[in-house]
C-alpha positions in Angstrom: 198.8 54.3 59.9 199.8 57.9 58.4 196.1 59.1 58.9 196.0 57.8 62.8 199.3 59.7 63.7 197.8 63.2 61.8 194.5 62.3 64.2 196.4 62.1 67.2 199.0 65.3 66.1 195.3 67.1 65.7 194.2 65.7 68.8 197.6 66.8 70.5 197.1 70.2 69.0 193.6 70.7 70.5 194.8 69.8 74.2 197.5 71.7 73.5 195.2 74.8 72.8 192.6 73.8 75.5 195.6 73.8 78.2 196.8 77.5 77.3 193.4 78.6 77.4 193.0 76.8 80.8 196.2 79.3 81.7 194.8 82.3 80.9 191.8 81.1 83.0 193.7 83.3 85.9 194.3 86.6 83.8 190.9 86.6 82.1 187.4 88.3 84.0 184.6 85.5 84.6 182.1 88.3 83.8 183.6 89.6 80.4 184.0 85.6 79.7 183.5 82.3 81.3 184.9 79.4 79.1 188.5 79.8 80.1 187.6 79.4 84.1 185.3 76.1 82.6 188.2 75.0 80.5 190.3 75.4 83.8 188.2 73.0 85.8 190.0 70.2 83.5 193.4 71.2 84.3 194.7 68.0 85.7 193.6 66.4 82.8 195.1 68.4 80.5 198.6 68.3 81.5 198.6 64.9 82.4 197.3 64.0 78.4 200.0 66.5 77.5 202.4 64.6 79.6 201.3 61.4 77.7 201.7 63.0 74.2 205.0 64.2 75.2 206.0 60.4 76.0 204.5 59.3 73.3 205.8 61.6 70.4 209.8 61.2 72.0 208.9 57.2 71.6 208.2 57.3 67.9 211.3 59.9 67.6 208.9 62.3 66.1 209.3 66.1 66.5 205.8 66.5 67.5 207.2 66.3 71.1 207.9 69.5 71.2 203.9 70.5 70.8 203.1 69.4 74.3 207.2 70.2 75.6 206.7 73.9 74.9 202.9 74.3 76.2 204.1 72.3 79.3 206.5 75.0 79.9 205.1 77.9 79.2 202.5 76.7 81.8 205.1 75.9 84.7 204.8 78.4 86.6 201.1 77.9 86.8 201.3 74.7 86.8 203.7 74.5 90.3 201.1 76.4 91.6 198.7 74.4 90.7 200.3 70.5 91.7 201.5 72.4 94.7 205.1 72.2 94.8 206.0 74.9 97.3 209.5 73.4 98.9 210.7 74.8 102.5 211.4 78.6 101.5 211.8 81.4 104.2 208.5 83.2 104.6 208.5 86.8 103.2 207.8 89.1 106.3 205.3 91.0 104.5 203.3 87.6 103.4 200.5 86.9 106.0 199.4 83.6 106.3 196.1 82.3 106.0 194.4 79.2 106.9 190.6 78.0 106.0 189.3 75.1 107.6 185.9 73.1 107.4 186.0 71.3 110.5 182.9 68.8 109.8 181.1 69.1 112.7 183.6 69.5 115.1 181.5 68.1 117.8 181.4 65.2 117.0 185.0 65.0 116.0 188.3 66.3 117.3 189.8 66.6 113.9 191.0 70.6 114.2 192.6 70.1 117.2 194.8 67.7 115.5 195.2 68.9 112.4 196.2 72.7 114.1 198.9 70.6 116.5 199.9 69.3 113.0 201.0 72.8 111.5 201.8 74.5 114.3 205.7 74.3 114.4 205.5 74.3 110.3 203.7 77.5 109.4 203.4 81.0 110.4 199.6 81.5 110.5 198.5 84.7 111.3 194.7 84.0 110.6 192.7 81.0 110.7 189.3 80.7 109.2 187.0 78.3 110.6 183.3 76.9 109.6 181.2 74.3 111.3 182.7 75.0 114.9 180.8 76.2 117.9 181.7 79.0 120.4 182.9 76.7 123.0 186.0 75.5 121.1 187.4 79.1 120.8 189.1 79.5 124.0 190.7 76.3 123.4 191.6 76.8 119.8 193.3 80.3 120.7 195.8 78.3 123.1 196.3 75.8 120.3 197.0 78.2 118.0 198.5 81.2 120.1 195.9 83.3 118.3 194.9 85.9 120.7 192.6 87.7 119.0 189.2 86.0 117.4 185.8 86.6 115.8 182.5 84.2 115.7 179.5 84.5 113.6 176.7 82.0 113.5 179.4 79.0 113.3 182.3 80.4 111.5 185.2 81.9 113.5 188.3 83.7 112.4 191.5 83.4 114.7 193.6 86.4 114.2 196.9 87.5 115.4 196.1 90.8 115.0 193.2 92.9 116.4 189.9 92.7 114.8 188.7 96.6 114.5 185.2 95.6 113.6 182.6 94.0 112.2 179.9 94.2 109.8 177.7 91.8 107.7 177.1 92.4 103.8 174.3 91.4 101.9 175.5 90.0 98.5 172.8 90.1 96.2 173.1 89.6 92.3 172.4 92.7 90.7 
């Protein structure tokens, strides 16, 4: 039984690792090095078998607990961000909100419409991105969204509260 509890203490220890790397995922440059964004794909996994150890090391009354305890929390910041716990806060007035939205072929379905009548009274949006819409919608979509100002490009669209200045289209090509 001894050598089953050191396998899972050395497994603990290597999720334990692979989550912090996962964390620094955010702080480290894809170009220099691209295993911490990879590791960082497995995220939810991570902290959930973390979680588990953490159950199952305060079960057996071992100290081990604290293994997966202290990498949970030095991660919970990220990790908020990451499950998405954002509670009703006051919105900074220098924060600009942005929404992105695939609409699916929005001809044949009147999901945007609904979803925008949806966040309307919740959020301050002062830009909307839009793909798979058609050029028809947009006077519609501005009255929705009391978006005056608007862009459209070969089915994408951005809604803007503020004037768009200009345009231009880049060429991104791998180098």
């Amino acid at each position: 039984m001894k050598w089953f509890l050191q396998l899972l203490l050395w497994l603990n220890g290597t999720i334990v690792a692979l989550t912090i790397v996962g964390y620094l995922a955010s702080y480290i440059d894809p170009g220099v090095n691209s295993i911490p964004q990879a590791i960082g794909l497995f995220m939810p996994w991570l902290l959930l078998l973390n979680f588990v150890f953490l159950v199952f090391w305060v079960s057996l009354r071992r100290k081990w607990y604290f293994l997966s305890l202290i990498c949970l929390i030095l991660g919970m910041g990220q990790t908020t961000r990451f499950l998405g716990f954002h509670f009703d806060r006051e919105k900074d007035p220098e924060q600009l909100g942005i929404c992105s939205f695939n609409s699916q072929s929005y001809n044949e379905s009147d999901h945007l419409n609904e979803f925008l009548k949806q966040i309307k009274g919740k959020h301050q949006l002062d830009f909307i991105c839009l793909q798979e819409i058609t050029e028809n919608h947009i006077a519609s979509l501005k009255v929705i969204t009391d978006l005056d100002h608007h862009y459209f490009y070969k089915g994408k669209s951005i809604l803007s509260r503020y004037p768009i200045q200009g345009q231009e289209i880049f060429s991104l090509i791998n180098q």
